[in-house]
C-alpha positions as CSV (number, residue, x, y, z in Angstrom):
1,X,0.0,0.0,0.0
2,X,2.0,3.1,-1.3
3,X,1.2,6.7,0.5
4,X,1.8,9.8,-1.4
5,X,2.5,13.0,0.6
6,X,1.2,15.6,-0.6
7,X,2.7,19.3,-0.3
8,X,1.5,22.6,-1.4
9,X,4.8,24.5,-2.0
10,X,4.7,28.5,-2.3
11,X,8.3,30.4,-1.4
12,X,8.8,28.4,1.7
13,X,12.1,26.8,1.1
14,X,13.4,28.2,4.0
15,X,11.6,26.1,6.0
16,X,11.0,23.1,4.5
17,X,14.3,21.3,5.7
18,X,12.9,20.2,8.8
19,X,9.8,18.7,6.7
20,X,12.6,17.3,4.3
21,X,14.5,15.6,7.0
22,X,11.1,14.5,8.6
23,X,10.2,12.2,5.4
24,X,13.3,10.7,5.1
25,X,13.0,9.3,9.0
26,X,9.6,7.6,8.3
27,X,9.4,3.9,9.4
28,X,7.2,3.2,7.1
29,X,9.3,2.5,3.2
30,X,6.7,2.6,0.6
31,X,6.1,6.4,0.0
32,X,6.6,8.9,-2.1
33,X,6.4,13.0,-1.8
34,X,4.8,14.9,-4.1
35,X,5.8,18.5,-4.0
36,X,3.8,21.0,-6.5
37,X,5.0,24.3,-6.6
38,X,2.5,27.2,-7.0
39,X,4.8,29.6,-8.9
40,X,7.3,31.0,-6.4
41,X,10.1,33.0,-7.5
42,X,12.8,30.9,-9.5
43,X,15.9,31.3,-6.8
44,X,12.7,29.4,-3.8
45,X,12.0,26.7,-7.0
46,X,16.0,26.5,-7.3
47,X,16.9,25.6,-3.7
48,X,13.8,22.9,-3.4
49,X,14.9,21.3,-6.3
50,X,18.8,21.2,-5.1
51,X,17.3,19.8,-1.4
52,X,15.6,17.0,-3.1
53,X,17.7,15.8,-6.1
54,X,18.9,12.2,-6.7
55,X,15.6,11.5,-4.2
56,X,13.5,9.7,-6.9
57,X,11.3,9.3,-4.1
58,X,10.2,12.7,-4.5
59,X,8.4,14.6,-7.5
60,X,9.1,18.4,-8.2
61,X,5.8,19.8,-10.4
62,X,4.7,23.2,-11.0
63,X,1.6,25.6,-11.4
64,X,2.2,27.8,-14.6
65,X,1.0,30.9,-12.6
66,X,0.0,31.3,-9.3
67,X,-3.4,29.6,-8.4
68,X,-4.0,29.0,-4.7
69,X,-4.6,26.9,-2.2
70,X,-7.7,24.7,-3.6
71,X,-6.4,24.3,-7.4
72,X,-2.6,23.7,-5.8
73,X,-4.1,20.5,-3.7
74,X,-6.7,19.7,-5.9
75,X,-3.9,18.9,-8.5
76,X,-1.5,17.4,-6.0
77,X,-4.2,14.8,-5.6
78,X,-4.3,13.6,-9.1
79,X,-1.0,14.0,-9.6
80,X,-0.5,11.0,-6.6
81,X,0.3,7.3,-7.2
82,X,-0.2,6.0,-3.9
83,X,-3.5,4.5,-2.5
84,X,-3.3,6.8,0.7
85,X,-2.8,10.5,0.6
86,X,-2.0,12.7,3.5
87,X,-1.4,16.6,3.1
88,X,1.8,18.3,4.8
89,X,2.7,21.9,4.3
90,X,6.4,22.3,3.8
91,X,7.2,24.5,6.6
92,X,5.6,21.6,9.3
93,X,7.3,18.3,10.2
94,X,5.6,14.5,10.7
95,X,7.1,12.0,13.4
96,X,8.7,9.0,12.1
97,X,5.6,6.7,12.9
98,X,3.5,9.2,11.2
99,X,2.4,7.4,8.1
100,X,3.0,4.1,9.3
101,X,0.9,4.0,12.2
102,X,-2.1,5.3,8.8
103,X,-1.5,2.4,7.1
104,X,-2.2,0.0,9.7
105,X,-5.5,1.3,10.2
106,X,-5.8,1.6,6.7
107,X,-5.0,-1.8,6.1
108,X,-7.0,-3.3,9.2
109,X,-10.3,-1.7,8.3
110,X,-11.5,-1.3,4.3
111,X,-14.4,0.6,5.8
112,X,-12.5,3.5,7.0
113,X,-11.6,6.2,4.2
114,X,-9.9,8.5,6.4
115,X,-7.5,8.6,9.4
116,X,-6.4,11.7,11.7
117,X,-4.2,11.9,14.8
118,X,-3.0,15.2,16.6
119,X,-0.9,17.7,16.0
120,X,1.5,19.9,18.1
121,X,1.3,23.4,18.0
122,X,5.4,24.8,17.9
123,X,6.8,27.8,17.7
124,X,8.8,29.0,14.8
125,X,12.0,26.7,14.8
126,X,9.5,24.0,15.5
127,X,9.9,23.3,18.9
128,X,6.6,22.0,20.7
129,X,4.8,24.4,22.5
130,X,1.2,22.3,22.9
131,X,-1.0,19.9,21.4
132,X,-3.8,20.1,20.2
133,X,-6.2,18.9,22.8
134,X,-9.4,19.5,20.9
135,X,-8.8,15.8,18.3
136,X,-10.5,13.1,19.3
137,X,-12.8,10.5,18.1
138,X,-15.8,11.8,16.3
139,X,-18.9,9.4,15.7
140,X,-19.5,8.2,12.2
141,X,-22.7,8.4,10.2
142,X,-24.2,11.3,11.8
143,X,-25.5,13.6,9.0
144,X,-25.6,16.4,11.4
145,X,-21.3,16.3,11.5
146,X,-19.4,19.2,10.4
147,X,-16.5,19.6,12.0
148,X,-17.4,22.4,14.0
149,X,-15.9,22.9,16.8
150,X,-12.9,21.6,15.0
151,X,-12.0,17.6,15.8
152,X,-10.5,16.7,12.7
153,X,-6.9,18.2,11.9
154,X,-4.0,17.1,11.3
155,X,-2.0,14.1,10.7
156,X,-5.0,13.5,7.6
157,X,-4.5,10.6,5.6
158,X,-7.2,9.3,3.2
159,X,-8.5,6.6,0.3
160,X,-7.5,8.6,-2.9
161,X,-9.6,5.8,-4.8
162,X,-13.4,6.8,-2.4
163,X,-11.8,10.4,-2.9
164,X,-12.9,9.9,-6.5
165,X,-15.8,8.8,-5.6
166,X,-16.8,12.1,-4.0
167,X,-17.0,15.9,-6.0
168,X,-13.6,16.4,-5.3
169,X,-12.3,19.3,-3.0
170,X,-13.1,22.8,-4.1
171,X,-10.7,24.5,-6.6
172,X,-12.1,27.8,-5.8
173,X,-11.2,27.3,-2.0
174,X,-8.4,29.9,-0.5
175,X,-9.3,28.4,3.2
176,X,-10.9,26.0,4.7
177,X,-9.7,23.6,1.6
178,X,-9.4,21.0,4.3
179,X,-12.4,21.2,6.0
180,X,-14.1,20.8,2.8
181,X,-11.8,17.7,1.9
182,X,-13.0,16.2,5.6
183,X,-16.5,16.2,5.0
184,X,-17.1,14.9,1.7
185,X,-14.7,11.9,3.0
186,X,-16.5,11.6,6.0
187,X,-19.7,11.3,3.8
188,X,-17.9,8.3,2.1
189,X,-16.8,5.8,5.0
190,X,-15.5,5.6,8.6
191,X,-13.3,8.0,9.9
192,X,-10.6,6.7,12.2
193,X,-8.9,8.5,15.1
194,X,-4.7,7.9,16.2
195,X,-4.4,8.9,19.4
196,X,-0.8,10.0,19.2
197,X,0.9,13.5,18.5
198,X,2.0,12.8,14.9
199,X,2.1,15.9,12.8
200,X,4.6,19.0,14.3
201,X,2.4,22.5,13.4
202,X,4.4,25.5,12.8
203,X,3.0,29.2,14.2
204,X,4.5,32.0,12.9
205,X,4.1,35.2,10.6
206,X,4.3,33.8,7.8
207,X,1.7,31.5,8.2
208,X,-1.3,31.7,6.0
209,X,-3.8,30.8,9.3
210,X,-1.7,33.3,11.4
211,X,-3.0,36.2,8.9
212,X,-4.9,38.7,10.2
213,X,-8.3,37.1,8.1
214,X,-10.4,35.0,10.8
215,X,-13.2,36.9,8.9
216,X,-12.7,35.2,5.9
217,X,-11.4,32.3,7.5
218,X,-15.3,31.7,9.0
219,X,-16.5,33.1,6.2
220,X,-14.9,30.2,4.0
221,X,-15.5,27.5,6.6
222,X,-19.5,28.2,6.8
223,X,-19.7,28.0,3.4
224,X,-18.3,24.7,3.4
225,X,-20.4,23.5,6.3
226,X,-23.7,25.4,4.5
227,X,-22.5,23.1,0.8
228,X,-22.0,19.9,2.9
229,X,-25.9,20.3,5.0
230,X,-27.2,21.0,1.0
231,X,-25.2,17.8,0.1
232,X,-27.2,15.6,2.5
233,X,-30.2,17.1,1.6
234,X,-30.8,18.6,5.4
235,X,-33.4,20.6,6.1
236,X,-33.5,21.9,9.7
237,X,-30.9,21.5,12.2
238,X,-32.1,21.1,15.5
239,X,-35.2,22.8,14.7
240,X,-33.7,25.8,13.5
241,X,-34.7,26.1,9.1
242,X,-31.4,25.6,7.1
243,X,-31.6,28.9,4.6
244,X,-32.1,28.7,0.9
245,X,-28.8,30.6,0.0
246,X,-26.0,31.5,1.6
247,X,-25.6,34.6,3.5
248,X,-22.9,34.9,5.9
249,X,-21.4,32.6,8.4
250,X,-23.4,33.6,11.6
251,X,-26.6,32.6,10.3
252,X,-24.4,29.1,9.1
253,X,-22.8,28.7,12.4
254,X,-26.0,29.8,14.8
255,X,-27.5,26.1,13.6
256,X,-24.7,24.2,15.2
257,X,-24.4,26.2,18.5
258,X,-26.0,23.7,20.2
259,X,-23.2,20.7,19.6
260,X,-21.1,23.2,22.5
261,X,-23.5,22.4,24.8
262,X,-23.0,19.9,27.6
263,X,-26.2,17.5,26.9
264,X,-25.5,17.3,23.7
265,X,-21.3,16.4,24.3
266,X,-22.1,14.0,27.1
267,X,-24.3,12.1,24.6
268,X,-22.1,12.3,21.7
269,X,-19.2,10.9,24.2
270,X,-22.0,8.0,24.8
271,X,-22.9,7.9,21.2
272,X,-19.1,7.4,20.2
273,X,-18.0,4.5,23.5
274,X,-20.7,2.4,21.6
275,X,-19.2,3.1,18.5
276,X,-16.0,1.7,19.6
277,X,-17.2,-1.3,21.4
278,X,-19.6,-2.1,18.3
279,X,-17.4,-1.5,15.5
């Protein structure tokens, strides 16, 4: 069972060293990188190359122009050989178990399409400051899933053959791609959760979710979560009327205000221990 990591490159050479050096540790032998490069200046294109030459594990592509986020991994994940995909951005780092402890699950389960762990949150020179204590286990089959608050993140590995079976992630995405990517897999099978810290998350300025944007950032991820109720042909949620049309993301977000509530988590938490001892 091959794996194919994925990685959206834009003028990030600097940093992508560690996630280099991080691929080349994994236990796991049957891999292969994937790096597509959405048109950074030549001398960033340059020094990627030089890093991973003679590595025929690794594949250099690249966008003719610039083309963001959603067309960037929408291509990466056609351009992938392997049966299991899993996205890293090059200025983060995996731990050397990373993609193997994936494929086990993978392998010991055909129902699930798509496994997660958790990440740790580090500062610049990616050294851990703290994890991310908000993964866990989320129940399957329940139409009324969407991620929110967020459960799902990274280490993401999924099916790329029940990928193809869905309408693909959005193209015209610039945030929020992979919470768009989540739920249309999560429509297609079991979703599996590690409980280990495998993906190492880097915070600083440059960061494209450090931007001064959470506007747009809820704005993007309501509109995915509004697509995905319209998907499962939902009508109400919770008694509240699903709109027609999209408007903006408090009257998206308002309908799943109740899932913070303490009923409703103590019964999910039920929900999911019968999950596990009836799977």
């Amino acid at each position: 069972m091959k794996f194919s990591i994925l990685i959206a490159h834009y003028n990030n050479a600097a940093l992508f060293r560690q996630c280099y050096d991080s691929l080349l540790l994994q236990t796991y032998p049957d891999w292969e990188a994937v790096i597509l490069d959405d048109a950074s200046s030549d001398q960033e294109k340059i020094k990627i190359k030089a890093l991973i030459s003679g590595d025929e594990r690794f594949k250099f592509f690249e966008n003719e122009k610039n083309s963001g986020v959603g067309v960037t991994k929408s291509k990466l994940i056609e351009l992938a050989t392997g049966d299991i995909c899993g996205f890293v951005d090059p200025d983060d780092a995996i731990l050397p178990t990373a993609i193997e402890s994936a494929i086990n699950v993978f392998k010991q389960n055909k129902q699930v399409v798509l496994v997660y762990s958790r990440f740790m949150a580090c500062d610049q020179d990616l050294k851990p400051i703290s994890p991310f204590r908000s993964a866990r286990q989320v129940q399957n089959s329940d139409p009324y899933f969407f991620n929110y608050p967020i459960q799902i993140a990274h280490f993401v590995s999924f099916r790329k053959d029940i990928y193809e079976q869905t309408e693909k992630m959005n193209p015209e995405l610039r945030i929020s791609e992979d919470q768009d990517l989540y739920l249309k897999m999560y429509e297609k099978g079991k979703v599996h959760f590690i409980n280990e810290t495998n993906y190492l998350y880097r915070t600083h300025a440059g960061g494209i979710s450090q931007n001064n944007n959470k506007e747009k950032s809820y704005d993007y991820f309501a509109q995915v979560a509004f697509r995905a109720m319209k998907r499962r042909n939902l009508r109400s949620i919770n008694g509240k009327r699903i709109p027609d049309h999209y408007t903006h993301h408090n009257e998206i977000f308002s309908l799943l205000e109740y899932q913070n509530g303490i009923l409703y988590r103590i019964k999910k938490k039920i929900s999911i221990t019968l999950q596990k001892l009836f799977k």
